[in-house]
C-alpha positions as a LaTeX table, in Angstrom:
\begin{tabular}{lrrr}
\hline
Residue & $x$ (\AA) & $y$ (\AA) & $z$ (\AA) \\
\hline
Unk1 & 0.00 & 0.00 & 0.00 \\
Unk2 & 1.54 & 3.72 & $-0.77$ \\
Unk3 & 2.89 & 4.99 & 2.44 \\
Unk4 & 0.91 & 8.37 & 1.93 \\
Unk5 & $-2.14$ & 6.15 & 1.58 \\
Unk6 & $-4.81$ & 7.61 & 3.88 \\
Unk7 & $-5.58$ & 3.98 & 4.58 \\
Unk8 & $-2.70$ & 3.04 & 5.88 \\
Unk9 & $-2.37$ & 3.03 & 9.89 \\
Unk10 & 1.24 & 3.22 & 9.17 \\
Unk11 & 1.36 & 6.48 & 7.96 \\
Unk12 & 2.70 & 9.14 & 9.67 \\
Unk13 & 1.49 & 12.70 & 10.21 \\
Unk14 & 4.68 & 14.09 & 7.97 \\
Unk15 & 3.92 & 12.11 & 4.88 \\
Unk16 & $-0.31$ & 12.12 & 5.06 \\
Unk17 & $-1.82$ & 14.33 & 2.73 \\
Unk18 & $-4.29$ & 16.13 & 5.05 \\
Unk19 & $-1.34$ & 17.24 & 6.89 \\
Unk20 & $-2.07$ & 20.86 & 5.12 \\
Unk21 & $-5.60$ & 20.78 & 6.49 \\
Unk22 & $-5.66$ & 19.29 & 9.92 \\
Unk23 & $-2.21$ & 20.67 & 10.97 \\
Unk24 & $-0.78$ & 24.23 & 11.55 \\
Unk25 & 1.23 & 25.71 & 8.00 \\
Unk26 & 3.88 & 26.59 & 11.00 \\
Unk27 & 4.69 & 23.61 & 12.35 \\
Unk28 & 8.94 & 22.59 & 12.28 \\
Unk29 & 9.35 & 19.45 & 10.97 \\
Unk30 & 10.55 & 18.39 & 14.43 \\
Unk31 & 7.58 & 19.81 & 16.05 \\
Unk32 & 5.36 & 17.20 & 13.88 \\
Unk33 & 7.22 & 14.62 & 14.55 \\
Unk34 & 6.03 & 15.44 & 18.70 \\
Unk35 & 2.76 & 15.32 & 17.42 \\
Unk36 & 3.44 & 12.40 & 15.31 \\
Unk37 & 4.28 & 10.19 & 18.58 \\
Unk38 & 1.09 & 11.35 & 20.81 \\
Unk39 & $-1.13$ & 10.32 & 17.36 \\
Unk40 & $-3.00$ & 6.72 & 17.44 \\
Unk41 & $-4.23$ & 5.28 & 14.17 \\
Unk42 & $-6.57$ & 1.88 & 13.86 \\
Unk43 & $-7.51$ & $-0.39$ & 11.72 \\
Unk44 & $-10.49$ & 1.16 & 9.01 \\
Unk45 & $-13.92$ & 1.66 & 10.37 \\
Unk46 & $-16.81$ & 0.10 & 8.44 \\
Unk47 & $-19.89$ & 2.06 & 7.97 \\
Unk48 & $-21.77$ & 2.57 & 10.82 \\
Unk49 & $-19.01$ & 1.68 & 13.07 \\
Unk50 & $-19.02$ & 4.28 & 15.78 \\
Unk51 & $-16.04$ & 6.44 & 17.04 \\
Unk52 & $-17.62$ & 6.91 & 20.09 \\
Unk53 & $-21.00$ & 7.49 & 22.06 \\
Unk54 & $-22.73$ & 10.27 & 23.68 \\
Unk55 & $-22.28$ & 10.05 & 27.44 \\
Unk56 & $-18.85$ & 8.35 & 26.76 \\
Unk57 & $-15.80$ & 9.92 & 29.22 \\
Unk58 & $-14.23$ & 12.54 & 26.62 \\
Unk59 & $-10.35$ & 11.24 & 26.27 \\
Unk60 & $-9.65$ & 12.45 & 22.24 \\
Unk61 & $-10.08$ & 14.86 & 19.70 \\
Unk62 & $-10.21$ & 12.70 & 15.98 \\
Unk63 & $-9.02$ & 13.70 & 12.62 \\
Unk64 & $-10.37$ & 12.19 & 9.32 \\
Unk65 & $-8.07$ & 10.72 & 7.32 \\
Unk66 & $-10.24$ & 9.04 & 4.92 \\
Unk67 & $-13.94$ & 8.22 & 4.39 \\
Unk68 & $-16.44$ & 10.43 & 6.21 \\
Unk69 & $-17.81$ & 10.93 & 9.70 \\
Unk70 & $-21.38$ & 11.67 & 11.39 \\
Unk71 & $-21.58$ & 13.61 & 14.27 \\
Unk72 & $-25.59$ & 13.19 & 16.07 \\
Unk73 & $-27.58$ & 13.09 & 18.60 \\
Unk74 & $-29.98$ & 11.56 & 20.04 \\
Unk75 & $-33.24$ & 13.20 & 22.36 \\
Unk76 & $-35.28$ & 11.46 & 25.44 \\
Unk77 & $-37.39$ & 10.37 & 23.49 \\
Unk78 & $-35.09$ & 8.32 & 20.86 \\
Unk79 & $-35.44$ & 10.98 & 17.79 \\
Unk80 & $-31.75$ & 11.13 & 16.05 \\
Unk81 & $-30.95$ & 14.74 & 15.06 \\
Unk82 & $-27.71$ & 14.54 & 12.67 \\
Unk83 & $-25.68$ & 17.43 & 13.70 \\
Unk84 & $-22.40$ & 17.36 & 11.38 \\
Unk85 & $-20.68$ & 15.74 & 8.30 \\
Unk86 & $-16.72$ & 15.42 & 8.32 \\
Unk87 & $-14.66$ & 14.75 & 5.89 \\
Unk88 & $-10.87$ & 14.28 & 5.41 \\
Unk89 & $-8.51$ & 16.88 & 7.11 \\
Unk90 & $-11.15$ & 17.63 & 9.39 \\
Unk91 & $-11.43$ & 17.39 & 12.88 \\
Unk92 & $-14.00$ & 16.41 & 15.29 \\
Unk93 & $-14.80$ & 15.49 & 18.73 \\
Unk94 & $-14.32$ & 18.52 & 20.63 \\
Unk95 & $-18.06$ & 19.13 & 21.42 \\
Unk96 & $-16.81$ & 16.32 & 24.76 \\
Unk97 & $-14.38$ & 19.34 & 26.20 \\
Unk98 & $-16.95$ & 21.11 & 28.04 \\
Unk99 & $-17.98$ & 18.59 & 30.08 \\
Unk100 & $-15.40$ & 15.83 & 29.96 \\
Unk101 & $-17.96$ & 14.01 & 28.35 \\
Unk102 & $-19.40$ & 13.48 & 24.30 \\
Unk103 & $-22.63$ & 15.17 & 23.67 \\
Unk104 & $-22.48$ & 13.77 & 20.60 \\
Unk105 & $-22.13$ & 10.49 & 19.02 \\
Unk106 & $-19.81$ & 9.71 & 15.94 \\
Unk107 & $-20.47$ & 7.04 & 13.06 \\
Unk108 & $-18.72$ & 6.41 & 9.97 \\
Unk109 & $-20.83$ & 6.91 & 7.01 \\
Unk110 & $-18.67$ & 4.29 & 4.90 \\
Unk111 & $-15.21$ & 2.74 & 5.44 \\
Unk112 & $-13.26$ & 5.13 & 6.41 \\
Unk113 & $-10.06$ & 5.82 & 8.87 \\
Unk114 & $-9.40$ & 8.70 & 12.00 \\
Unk115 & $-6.43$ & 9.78 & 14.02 \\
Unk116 & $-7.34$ & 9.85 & 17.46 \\
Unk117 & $-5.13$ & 12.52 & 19.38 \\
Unk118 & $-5.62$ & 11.66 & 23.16 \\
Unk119 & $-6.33$ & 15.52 & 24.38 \\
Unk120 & $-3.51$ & 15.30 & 27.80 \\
Unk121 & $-1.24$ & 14.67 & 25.85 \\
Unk122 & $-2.09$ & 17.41 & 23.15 \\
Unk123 & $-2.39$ & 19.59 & 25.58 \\
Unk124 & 0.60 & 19.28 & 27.18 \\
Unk125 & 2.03 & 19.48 & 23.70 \\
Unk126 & 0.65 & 22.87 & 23.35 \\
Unk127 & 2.60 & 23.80 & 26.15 \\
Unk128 & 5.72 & 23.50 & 24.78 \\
Unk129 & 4.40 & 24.55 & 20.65 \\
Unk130 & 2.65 & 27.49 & 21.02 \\
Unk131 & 1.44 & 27.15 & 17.11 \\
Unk132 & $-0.96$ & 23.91 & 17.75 \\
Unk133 & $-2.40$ & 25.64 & 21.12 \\
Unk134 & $-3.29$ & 28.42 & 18.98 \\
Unk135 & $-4.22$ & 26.09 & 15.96 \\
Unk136 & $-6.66$ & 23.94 & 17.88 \\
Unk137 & $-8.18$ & 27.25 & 19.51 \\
Unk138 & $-9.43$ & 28.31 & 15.72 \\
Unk139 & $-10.56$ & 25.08 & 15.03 \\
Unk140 & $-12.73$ & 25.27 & 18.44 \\
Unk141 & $-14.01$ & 28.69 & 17.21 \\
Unk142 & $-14.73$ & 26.78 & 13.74 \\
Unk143 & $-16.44$ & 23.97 & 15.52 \\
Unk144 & $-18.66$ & 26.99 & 17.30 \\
Unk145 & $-19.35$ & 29.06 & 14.28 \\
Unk146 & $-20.51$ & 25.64 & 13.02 \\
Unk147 & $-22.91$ & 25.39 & 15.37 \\
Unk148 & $-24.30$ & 28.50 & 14.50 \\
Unk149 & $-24.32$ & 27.91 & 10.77 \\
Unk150 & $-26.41$ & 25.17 & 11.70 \\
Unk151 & $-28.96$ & 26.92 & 13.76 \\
Unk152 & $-29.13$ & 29.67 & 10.94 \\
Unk153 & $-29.65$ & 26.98 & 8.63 \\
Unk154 & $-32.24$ & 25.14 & 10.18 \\
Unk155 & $-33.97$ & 28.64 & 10.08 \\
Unk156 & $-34.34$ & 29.56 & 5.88 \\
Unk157 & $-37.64$ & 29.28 & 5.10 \\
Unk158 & $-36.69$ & 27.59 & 1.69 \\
Unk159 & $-35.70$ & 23.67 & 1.46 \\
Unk160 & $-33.82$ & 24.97 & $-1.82$ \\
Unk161 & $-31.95$ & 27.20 & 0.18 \\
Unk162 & $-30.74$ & 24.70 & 2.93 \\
Unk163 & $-29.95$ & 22.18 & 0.01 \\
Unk164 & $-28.11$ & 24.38 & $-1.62$ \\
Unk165 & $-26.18$ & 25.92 & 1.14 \\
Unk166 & $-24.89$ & 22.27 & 2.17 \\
Unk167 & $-23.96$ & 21.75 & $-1.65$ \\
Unk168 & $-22.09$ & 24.89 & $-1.84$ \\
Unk169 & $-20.38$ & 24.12 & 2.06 \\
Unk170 & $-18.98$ & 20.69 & 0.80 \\
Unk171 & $-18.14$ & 22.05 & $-2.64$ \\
Unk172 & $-16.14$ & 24.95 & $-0.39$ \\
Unk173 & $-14.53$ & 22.22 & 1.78 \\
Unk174 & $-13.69$ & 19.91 & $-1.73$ \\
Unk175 & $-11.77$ & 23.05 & $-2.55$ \\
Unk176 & $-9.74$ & 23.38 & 0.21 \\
Unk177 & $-8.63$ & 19.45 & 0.09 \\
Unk178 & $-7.70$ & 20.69 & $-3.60$ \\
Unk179 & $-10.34$ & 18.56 & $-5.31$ \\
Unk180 & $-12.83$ & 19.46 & $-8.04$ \\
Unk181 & $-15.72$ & 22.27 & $-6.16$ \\
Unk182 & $-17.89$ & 20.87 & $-8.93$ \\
Unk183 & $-17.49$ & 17.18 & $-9.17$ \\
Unk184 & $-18.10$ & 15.50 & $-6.01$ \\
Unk185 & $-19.90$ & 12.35 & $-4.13$ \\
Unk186 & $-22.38$ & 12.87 & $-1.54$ \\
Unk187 & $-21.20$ & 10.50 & 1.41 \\
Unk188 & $-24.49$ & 10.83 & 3.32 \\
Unk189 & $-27.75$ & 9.34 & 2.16 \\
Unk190 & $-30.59$ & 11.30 & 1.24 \\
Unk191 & $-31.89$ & 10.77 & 4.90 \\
Unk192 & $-29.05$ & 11.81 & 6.63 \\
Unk193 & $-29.44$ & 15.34 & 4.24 \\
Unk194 & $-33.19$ & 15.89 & 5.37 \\
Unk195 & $-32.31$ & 14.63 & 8.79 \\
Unk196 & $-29.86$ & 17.50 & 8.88 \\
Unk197 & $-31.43$ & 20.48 & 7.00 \\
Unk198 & $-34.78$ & 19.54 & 9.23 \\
Unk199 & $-36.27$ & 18.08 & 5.69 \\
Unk200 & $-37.95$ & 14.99 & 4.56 \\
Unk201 & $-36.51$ & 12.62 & 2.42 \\
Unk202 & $-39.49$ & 13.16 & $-0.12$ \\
Unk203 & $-38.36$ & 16.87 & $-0.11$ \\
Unk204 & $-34.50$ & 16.44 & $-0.64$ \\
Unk205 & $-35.46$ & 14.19 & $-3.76$ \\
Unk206 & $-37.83$ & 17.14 & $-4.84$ \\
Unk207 & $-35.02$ & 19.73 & $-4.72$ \\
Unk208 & $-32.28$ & 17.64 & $-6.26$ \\
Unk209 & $-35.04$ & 17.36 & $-8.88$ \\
Unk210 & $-36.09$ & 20.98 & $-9.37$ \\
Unk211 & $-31.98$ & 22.03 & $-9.73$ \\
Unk212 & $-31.60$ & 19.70 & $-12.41$ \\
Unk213 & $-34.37$ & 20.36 & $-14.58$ \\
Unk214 & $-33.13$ & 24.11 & $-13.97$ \\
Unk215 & $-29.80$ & 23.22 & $-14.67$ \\
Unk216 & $-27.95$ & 23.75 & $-11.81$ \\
Unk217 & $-26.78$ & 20.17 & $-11.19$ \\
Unk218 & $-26.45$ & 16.68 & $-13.06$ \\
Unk219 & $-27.66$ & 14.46 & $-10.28$ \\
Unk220 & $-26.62$ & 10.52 & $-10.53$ \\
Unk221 & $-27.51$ & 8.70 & $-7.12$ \\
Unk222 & $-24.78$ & 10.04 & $-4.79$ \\
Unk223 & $-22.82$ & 11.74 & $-7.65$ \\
Unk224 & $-23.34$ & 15.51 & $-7.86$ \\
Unk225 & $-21.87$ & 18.00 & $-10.71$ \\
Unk226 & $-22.36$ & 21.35 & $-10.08$ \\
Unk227 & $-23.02$ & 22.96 & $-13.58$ \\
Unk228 & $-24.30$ & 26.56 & $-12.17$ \\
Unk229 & $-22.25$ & 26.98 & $-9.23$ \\
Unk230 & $-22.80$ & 31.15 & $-9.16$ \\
Unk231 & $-26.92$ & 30.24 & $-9.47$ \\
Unk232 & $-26.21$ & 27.76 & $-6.39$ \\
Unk233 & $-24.15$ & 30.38 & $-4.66$ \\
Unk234 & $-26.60$ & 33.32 & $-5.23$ \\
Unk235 & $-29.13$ & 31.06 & $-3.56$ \\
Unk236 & $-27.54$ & 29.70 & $-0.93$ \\
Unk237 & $-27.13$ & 33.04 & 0.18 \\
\hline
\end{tabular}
């Protein structure tokens, strides 16, 4: 297997290719190396396997190496509320630092590998490299801005608009791993989307519908190309 393989539990933080996303630009090559030893990496999840549970004692912060990740929760009264998607170079976990325990759970939404980074040790590695302390903080304020996408979100009066503002987020985030912003799969299933954007299934299908026959997407199962993305922009607002 290629040692820069996402895959591959053997490869190190130096060589992996979300290094440019989930670490600091300012990091010595010595300094991720530190990092590199505090960093634990299993075998592949299958879908549906879960990272961990909410309730579960909070011990690590996760990075996606490959696949994708959902973040939900779940109420008293058993209803699951899907409250993230997380794909490679991204991190996750952090909503258990509050109270030293996960609010949320975490599921993989296909095979798919994480770094767990145990959070003593990080933090007493952001002691001693002032960079990741101050790297981790903006990915906290990230994780809270998040939050308040999603409450903003949840609050369009328009299922086209919600549909089209999660199109245009992972077409932003595709961009920023340096892939096509117009070519991309969907890793969630068209219940997961509603679930999240506070949607039926029924509706999702509708939308997808609508933007093809106006020509904003070619639509096949999972498989999304963007043809319009200024249209999708404009009204994702």
């Amino acid at each position: 297997m290629d040692a820069k393989c996402p895959h591959n539990s053997e490869v190190n933080c130096g060589d992996c290719r979300m290094n440019a996303l989930c670490l600091p630009l300012a990091l010595q090559a010595k300094e991720v190396e530190r990092l590199d030893e505090i960093v634990q990496r299993g075998r592949p999840l299958q879908r549906d396997n879960h990272i961990y549970r909410a309730g579960e004692e909070f011990r690590s912060v996760y990075a996606v190496r490959s696949g994708s990740i959902k973040s939900y929760t779940v109420s008293n009264d058993g209803v699951e509320q899907v409250t993230g998607f997380h794909l490679p170079g991204e991190i996750f976990g952090m909503d258990g630092i509050g109270q030293n325990r996960y609010t949320n759970s975490a599921t993989a939404m296909e095979t798919s590998s994480v770094c767990e980074i145990p959070f003593n040790r990080l933090q007493e590695l952001s002691i001693a490299i002032p960079t990741l302390q101050r790297h981790f903080f903006q990915l906290m304020s990230m994780e809270i801005t998040n939050d308040q996408h999603l409450i903003t979100l949840l609050s369009k009066n328009s299922a086209e608009e919600r549909v089209a503002t999660l199109l245009i987020s992972i077409s932003n985030r595709n961009l920023r791993r340096k892939l096509s912003p117009t070519r991309f799969r969907l890793p969630m299933s068209r219940a997961d989307i509603g679930n999240y954007l506070g949607l039926t299934v029924e509706t999702v299908s509708r939308v997808f519908g609508r933007f093809q026959k106006q020509d904003m997407l070619l639509v096949d199962k999972k498989e999304i190309e963007v043809l319009d993305l200024e249209k999708l922009r404009q009204l994702a607002n």
